[in-house]
Every structure is written in C-alpha cells, then in structure tokens.
N, C-alpha and C positions, 0 to 999 in steps of 0.2 A: 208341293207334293201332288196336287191333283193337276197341274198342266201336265208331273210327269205320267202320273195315270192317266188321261187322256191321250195322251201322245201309245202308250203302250196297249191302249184299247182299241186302238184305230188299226191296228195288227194283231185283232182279239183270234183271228182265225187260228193264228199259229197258239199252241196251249200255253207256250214256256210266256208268250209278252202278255197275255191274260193274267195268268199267274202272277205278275212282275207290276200289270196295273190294281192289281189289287192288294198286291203289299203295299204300292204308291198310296192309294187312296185309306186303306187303314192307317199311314203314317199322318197321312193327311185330318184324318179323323181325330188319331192320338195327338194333332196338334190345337184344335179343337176344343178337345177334352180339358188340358192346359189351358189353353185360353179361357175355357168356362168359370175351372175350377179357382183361376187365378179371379176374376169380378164377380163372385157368385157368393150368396147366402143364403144359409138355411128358411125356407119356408114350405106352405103347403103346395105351391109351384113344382118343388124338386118330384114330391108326393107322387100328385097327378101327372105328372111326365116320367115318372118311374113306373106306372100303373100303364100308359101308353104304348112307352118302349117296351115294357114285357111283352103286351097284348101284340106291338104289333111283330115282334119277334118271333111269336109262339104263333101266330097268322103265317106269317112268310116260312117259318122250319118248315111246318107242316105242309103249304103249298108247294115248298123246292124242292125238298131233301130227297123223296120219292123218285125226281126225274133227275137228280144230280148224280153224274160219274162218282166214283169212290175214289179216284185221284182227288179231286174237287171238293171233298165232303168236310175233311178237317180245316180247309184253309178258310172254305165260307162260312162254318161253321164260327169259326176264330172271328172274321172278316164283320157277323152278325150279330154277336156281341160287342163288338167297339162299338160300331156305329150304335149297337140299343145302349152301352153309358152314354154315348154322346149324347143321341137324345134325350136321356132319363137325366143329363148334367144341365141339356138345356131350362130347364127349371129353375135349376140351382144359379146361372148365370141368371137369366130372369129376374129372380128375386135381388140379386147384388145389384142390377144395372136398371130393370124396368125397360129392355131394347126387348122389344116385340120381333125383331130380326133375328133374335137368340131363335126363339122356341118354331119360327115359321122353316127359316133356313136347316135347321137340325133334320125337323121332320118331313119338309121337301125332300131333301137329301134323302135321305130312308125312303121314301116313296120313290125318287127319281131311280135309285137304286134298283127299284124289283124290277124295273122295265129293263134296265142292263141284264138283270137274273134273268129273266121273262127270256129277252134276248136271247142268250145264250144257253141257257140249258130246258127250257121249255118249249116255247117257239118263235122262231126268227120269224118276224114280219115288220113291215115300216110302223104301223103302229106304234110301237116298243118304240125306235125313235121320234117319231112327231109329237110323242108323249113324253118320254122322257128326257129328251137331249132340252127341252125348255123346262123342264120342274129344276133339270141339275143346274141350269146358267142359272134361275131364278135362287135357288139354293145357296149360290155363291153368291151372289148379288147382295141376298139377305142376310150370309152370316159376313160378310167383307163389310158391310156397310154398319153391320150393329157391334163391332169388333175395333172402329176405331179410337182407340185411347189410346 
C-alpha cells in the first residue's frame, strides 16, 4: 500500500492522485494496525504511546487544519486518526514483541508525515523533502524490519 501511495504522491499536484495517495497510505497504516494488534499486549507501553499519539495529533490539527482546503479537511482529518491508533498500538506491539522498530518506525512515520502535510498545504519548499522523504524510508526500514515473524 505505501509503494502504491508513493507512486500517487509523485502526481501530488493533480488533487484527485493526492487524494488516492492517501487512501493508499491509511490502508497501509490500517495494515499496520493489524499487524500490531495481532503481536501485542497489554502494558504501560500501550499507555504512554496513547498519551503521545494524542499529543501529537492535537499538535499537527491545530498546526494544519487552519491552512487546509475544505475538500481536504475530512479525508486528513480521517487520514490523522489512523495513523495516531497506529502509533498509540505501537505500544501495544511493543509490549507483545520488545522490537524497538515497533514504536521508532510508527512514530517516524507520523513525523515523516507532517513534512508531506507541511508540503502540501502549508509550504512547499525542499526542506519538506530532504527532511522527510528520509524519516519515511527510515520509518519502513524500522517497521519492515521489526514486523518480521
């Protein structure tokens, strides 16, 4: 799901394959979620990475939503919430496995994330990529690698 969001961000100019990379990358997220939910157990892990993904959820609304189109508003809206389970399940994975890849890779991801936001509806400048196009490879790297069972 995320080569196919990649593949449709790289045509982010046009709205409709933006839109199309970000359903990619939520399905991608929602498989994830799955794979967490499936090697994970309860502990205070889940806790503190629920306390995180809130924080940094309620960080990023606040920064975007302001300069976000209203086409735009419900799908990131939606799009901000997966990813903050995903994060807040990296815990939960955590405590079932002890792969440190869980909770780096989740929360790269979310960070690599705002630089695409950044990109697109705040302000375009290379930055946004020389920062984020490496937190996202790094992201996969770490949850690819702590994900193998």
């Amino acid at each position: 799901f995320s080569l196919t969001g990649d593949i449709f961000l790289i045509k982010s100019a046009e709205k409709n394959f933006f839109k199309i990379g970000i359903v990619s990358f939520a399905m991608a997220h929602i498989a994830f979620i799955l794979a967490f939910v499936s090697i994970g157990a309860l502990g205070i892990s889940f806790y503190v990475t629920t306390l995180l993904a809130l924080c940094l959820m309620l960080i990023s609304y606040k920064w975007l939503i302001p300069g976000l189109h209203s086409e735009f508003k419900a799908m990131v809206i939606v799009y901000m919430i997966i990813i903050g389970i995903m994060c807040s399940l990296s815990g939960y994975a955590w405590e079932g496995s002890y792969r440190n890849g869980v909770l780096i890779g989740a929360f790269v991801f979310a960070i690599s994330d705002l630089y695409v936001a950044r990109e697109k509806f705040i302000k375009s400048e290379f930055k946004n990529k020389i920062i984020g196009l490496p937190l996202y490879y790094l992201a996969q790297i770490f949850l690819a690698l702590s994900l193998d069972w």
